[in-house]
C-alpha positions in Angstrom: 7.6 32.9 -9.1 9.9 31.2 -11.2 10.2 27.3 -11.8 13.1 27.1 -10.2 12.5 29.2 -6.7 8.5 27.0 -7.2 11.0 23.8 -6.7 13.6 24.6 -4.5 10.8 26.1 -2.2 9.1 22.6 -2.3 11.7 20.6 -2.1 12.9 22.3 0.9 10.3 22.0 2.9 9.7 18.0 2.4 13.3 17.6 2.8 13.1 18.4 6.5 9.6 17.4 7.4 8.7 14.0 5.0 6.0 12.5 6.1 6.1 8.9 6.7 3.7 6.5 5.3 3.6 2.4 4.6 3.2 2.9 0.8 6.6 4.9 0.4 8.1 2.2 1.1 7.2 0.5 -1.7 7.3 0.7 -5.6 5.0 -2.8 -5.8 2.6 -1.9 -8.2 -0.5 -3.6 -6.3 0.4 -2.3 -3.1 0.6 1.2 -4.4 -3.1 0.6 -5.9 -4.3 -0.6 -2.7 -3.1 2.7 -1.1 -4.5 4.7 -3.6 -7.8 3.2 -3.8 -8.3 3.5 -0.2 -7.0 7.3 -0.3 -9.9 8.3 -2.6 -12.2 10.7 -0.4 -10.4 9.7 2.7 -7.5 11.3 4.6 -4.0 9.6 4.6 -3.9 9.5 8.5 -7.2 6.9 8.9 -5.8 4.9 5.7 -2.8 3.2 7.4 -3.9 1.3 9.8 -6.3 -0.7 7.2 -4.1 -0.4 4.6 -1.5 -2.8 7.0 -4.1 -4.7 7.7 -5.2 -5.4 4.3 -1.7 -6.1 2.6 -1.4 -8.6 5.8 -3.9 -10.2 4.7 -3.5 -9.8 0.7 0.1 -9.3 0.5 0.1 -10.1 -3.4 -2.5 -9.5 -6.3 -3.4 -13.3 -6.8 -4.1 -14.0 -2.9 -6.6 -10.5 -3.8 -8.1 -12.0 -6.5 -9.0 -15.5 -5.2 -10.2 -14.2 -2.1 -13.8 -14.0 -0.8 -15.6 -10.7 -1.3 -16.7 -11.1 2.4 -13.0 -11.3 3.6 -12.4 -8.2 1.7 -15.4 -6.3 3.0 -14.6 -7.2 6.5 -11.3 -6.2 6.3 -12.3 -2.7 4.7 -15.9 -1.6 6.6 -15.0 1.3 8.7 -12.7 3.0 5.6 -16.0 4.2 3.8 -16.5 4.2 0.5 -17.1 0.1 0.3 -17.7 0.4 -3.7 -13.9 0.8 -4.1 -13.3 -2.4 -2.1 -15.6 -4.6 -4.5 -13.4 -2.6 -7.3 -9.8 -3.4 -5.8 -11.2 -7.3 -6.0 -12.8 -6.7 -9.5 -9.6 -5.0 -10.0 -7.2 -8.0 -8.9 -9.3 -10.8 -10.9 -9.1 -8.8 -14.2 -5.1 -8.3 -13.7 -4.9 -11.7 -12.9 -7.1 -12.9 -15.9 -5.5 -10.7 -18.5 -2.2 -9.2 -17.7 -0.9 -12.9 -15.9 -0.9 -11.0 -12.9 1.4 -8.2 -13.6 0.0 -4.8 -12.8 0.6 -2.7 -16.8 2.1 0.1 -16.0 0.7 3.0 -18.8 -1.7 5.4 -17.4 -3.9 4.2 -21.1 -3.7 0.5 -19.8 -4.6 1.0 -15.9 -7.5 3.2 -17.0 -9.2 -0.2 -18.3 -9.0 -1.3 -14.8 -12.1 -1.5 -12.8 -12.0 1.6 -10.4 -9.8 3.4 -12.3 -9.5 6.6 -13.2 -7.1 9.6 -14.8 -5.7 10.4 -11.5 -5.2 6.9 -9.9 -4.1 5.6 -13.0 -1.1 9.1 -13.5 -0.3 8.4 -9.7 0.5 4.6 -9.8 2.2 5.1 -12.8 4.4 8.0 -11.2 4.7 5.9 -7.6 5.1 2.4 -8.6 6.8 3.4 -12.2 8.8 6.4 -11.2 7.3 8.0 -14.6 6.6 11.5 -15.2 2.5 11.8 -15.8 1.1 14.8 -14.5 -1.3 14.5 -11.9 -3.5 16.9 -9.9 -4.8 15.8 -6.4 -6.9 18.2 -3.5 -3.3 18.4 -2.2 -1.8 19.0 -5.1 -4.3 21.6 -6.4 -4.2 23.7 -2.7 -0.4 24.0 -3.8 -0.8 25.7 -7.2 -3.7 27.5 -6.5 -1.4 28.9 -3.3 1.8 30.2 -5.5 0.3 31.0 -8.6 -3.5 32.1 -8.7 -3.5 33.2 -4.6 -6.5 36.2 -5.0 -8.4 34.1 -7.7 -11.4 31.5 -7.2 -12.9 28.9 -9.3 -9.5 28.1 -10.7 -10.1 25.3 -13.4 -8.0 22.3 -13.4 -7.2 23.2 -17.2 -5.3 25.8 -15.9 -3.5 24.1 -13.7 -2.5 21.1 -15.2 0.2 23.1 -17.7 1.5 24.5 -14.7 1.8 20.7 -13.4 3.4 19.6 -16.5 6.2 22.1 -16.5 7.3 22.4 -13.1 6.9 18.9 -13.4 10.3 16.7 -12.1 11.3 14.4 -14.7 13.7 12.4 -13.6 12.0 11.4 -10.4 8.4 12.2 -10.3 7.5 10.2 -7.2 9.3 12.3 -4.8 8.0 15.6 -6.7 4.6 14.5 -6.2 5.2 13.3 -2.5 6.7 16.9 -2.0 3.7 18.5 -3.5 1.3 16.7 -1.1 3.8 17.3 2.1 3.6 20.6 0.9 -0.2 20.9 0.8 -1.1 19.2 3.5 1.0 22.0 5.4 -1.1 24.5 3.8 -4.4 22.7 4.9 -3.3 22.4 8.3 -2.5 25.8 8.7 -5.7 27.0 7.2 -4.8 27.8 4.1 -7.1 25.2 1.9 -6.4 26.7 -1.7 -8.3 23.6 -3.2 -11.9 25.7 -2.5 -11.3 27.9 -4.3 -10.8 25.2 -7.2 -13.6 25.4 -9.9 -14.6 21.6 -9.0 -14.6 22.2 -5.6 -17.8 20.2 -4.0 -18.3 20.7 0.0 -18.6 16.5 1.0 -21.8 15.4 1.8 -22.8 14.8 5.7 -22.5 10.8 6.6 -24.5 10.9 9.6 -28.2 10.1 8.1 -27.2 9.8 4.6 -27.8 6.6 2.3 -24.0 5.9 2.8 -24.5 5.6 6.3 -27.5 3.1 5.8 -25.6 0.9 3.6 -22.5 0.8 5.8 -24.5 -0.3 8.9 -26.4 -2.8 6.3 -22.7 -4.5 5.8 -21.1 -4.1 8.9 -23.8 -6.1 10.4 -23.6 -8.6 8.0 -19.9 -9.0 8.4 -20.1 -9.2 12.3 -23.3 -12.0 11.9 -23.4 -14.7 9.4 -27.1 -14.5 7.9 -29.7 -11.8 8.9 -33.6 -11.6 7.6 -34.4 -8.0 6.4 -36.8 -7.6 9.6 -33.6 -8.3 11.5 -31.6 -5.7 9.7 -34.2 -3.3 9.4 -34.6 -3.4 13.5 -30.6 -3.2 14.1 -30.7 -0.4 11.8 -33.0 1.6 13.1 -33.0 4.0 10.3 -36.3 6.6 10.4 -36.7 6.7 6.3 -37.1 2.6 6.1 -34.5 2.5 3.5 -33.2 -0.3 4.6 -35.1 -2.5 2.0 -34.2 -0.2 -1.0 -30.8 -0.4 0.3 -30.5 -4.4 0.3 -31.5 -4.5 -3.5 -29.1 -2.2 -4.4 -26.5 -4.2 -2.5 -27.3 -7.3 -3.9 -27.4 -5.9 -7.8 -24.1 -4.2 -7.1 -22.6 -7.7 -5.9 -22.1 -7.3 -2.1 -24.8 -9.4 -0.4 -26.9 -12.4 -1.4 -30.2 -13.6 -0.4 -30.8 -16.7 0.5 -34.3 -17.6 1.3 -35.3 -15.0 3.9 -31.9 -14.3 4.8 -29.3 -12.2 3.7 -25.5 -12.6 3.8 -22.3 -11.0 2.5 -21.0 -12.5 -0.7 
């Protein structure tokens, strides 16, 4: 398939069905790495609803920075994945600190942001900065793997990323990439989930009974009640492998809960 025909087909098909999202309706840096934080390992669909919740709350970078980690925590248990929320606020404070507040926008400079990586740091820079960086998401991926490697498996991201950067729009890479994700999405939904056949592909792990789930419980408890002794947490949690004590240390190193005296408490 040529370039072109790759294009037209892709444009085409987002033209009539765009999907409809809070943060494509903005090109405010912060907001766009709130939505992209949260969209890491979870799907776009349970991401709105806390995202307008949390720019509500912390409509601009400074309000994120000063902000309690607790009032961050209890705004984002329920998303998963509560390590990126302590990043975001890690995230905020360093902006804040040493770029006066103003989010840089070069993929080199966001990468020195906490919780930033390669792919966040190309997709803020193409959504908030309407510049051309190629990118390759699970969407993203299903699409190429789809049109150009369809009877292949273990596709390598190296080979898909020149096919990225040449089909790639230049002079308005945030609708291209919003196409691209329409696109695959599509594909996903009607079954047709290219992205395991990707050499990285890794099946996500199970929540139910996993350390993830522990640690989640350990917070939202802690967010609903004030102070809470380990016995306390360790009966409301109810988990069969007594990891609950394991579990609070490694919350406290990591800089979510404190302990004072026999009680602990969100930060």
């Amino acid at each position: 398939m040529t370039t072109k025909k790759f294009k037209k087909v892709i444009f085409d098909y987002y033209n009539q069905t765009k999907r409809d999202f809070p943060w494509r309706e903005t090109t405010d840096p912060y907001k766009i790495i709130v939505s992209e934080v949260m969209l890491q390992q979870t799907q776009a669909l349970r991401v709105v609803s806390k995202y307008k919740v949390f720019i509500k709350k912390f409509p601009t970078i400074q309000q994120l920075a000063k902000a309690k980690v607790s009032d961050v925590l209890k705004i984002w248990l329920g998303l998963g994945y509560n390590r990126r929320a302590l990043a975001l606020k890690r995230l905020a404070e360093t902006v804040v600190r040493d770029h006066k507040g103003k989010v840089p926008d070069s993929p080199t400079a966001l990468m020195s942001l906490p919780g930033i990586g390669p792919y966040t740091a190309g997709a803020v820079s193409a959504f908030a900065f309407n510049k051309p960086y190629p990118i390759i998401e699970t969407n993203i991926r299903t699409v190429y793997i789809h049109f150009f490697f369809p009877n292949q498996t273990k596709v390598d991201d190296k080979e898909l990323l020149p096919l990225v950067s040449k089909t790639l729009d230049l002079d308005n890479p945030r609708e291209w990439y919003w196409a691209l994700m329409d696109y695959g999405a599509m594909l996903k939904e009607k079954g047709f989930d290219k992205g395991r056949h990707s050499k990285g592909y890794t099946k996500q792990s199970k929540f139910k009974g996993s350390d993830r789930e522990v640690r989640g419980k350990i917070l939202k408890l802690l967010g609903k009640n004030k102070k809470l002794s380990k016995i306390e947490l360790e009966r409301l949690v109810a988990d069969e492998k007594g990891r609950v004590k394991d579990k609070l240390k490694e919350l406290q190193n990591e800089g979510f809960i404190l302990k004072q005296k026999a009680y602990f408490e969100l930060v």
